[in-house]
C-alpha positions in Angstrom: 130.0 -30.4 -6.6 127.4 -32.8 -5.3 126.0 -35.4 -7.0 122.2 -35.4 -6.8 120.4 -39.6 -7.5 117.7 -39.2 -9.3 114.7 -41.9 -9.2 114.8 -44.0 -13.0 111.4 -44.6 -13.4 112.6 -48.3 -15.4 114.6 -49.3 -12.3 111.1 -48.5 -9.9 109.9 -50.8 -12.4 111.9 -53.6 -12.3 111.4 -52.6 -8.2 108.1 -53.0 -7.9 108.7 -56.4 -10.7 111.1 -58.0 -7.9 109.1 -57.3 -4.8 106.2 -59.1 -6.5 108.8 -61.8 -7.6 110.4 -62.1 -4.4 107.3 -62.1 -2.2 105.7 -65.1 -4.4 108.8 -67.1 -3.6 109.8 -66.2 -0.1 106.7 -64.7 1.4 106.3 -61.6 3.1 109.1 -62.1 6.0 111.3 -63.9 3.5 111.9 -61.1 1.1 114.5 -59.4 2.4 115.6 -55.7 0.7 118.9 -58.2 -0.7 116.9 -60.6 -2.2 114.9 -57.9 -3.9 117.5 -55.8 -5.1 119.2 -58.8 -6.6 116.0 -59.8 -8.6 115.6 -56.0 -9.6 119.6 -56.2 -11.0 120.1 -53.1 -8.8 121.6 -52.3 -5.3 120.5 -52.9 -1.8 120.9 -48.7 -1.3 119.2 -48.3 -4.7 116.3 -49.1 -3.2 116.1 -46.9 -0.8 116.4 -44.1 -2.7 112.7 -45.4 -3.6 111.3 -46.7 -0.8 111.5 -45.8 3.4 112.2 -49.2 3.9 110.9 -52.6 3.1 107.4 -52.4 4.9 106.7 -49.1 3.3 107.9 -50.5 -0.4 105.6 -54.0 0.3 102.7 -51.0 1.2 103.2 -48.6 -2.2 103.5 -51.4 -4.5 100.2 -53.1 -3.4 98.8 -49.8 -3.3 99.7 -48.9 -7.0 99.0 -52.7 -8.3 95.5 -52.5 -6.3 94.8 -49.1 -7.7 95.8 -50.4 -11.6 94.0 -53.6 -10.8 90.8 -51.0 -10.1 91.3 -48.7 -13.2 91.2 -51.7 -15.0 88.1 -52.9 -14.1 86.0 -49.5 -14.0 88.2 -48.8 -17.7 86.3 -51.6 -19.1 82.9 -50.7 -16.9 82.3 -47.6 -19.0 81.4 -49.1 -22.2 78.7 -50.9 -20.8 75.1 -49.5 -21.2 73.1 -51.2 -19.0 72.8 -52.5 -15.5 73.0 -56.6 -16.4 75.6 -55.2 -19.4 77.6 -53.7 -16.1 77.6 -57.3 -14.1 79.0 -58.9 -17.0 81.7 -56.6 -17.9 82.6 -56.2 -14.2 82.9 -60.4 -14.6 84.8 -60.3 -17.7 87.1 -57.3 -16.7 87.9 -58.9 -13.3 88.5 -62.5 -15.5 91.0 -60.8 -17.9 92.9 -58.8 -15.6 94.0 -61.7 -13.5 94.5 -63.9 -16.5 96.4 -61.1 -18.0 98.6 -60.1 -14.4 98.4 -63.3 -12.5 101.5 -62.5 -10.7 100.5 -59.2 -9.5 97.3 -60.3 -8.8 98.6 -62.9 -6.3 100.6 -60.3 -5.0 97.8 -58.1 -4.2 95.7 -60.8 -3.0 98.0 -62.0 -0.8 98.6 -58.8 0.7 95.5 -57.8 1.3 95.0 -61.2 3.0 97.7 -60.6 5.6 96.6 -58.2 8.2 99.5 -57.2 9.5 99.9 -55.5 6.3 97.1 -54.3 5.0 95.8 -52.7 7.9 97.4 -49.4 6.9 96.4 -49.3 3.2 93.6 -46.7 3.5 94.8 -45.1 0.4 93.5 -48.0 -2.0 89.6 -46.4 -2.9 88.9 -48.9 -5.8 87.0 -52.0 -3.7 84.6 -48.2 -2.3 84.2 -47.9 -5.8 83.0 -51.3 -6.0 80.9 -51.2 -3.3 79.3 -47.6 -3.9 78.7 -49.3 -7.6 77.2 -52.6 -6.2 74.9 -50.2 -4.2 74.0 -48.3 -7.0 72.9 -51.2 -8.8 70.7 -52.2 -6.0 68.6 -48.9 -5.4 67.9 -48.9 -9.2 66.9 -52.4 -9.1 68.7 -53.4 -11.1 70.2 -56.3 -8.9 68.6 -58.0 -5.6 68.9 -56.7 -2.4 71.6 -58.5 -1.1 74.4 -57.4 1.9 76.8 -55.8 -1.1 79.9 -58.0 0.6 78.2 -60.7 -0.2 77.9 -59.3 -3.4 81.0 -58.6 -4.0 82.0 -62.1 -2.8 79.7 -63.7 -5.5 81.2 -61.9 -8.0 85.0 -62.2 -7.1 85.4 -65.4 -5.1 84.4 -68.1 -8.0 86.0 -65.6 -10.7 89.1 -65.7 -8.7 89.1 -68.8 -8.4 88.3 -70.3 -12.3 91.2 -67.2 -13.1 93.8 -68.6 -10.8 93.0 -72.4 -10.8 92.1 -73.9 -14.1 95.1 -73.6 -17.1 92.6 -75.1 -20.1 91.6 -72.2 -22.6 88.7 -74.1 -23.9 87.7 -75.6 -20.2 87.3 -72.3 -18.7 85.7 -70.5 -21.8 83.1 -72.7 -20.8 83.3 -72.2 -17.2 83.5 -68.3 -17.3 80.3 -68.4 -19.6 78.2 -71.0 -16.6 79.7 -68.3 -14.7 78.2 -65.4 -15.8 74.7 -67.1 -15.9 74.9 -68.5 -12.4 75.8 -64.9 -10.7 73.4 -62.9 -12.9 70.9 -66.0 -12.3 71.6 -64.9 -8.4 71.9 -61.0 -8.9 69.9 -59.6 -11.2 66.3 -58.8 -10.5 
């Protein structure tokens, strides 16, 4: 009789929980498939019944964390009505999910800041998305004419930054809301 291994959805989990883990403490060269399995309380081989190999497991998970990270933000774009509505809520969204998945999102952003890495990861659509939406926003007039990276950097870089680099509830409620009016200030028509 052969004994087939099936893939446990909670130990891909706990995975995908380590490589972020690992990768935040060690780097990218630094997290060896041991060091992950340890954090992940399974075995070295166990892992490979998931993954290729460790490149290909450092690929899927940013993939699926980028893709989340994306459903996230366009999740919480649908309930908004109107074009300035739609820069806020793409501000707040992109506030809350790093607050919410800091980890995950240092992951991700550290991964797509190594191009070594990310130079294979054509299967992450969400920052088109953005793009394609930025764009939209600009032939309605809705926002300014602007190169739509440089859009998109307005938006995410100081965002990013307040999410990631100030701990003080009350300090960066206050931050988040100068925030807002300084990009829509620069944005909006």
């Amino acid at each position: 009789m052969i004994f087939m291994r099936y893939k446990d959805e909670i130990k891909r989990h706990k995975i995908k929980d380590a490589v972020v883990s690992v990768v935040l403490k060690n780097g990218f060269h630094g997290a060896s498939v041991s060091k992950i399995a340890k954090e992940a309380g399974v075995s070295p081989a166990t892992i490979y019944i998931y993954f290729e190999n460790k490149y290909q497991m450092f690929q899927s998970v940013y993939i699926e964390y980028t893709q989340d990270f994306y459903n996230y933000i366009f999740e919480n774009l649908n309930t908004a009505e109107y074009g300035e509505e739609i820069v806020e809520k793409l501000i707040l969204s992109l506030y809350s999910y790093i607050k919410e998945n800091e980890l995950v999102f240092r992951f991700i952003d550290q991964y797509k800041n190594c191009p070594a890495l990310s130079l294979d990861c054509s299967g992450v659509n969400g920052v088109t998305k953005i793009m394609n939406l930025i764009f939209e926003l600009e032939e309605s007039g809705i926002i300014k004419k602007i190169n739509t990276k440089n859009v998109y950097t307005i938006i995410f870089g100081p965002i990013k930054t307040l999410a990631l680099n100030f701990r003080t509830d009350s300090e960066t409620e206050k931050m988040l809301d100068e925030l807002i009016v300084l990009i829509k200030e620069m944005l909006l028509m």
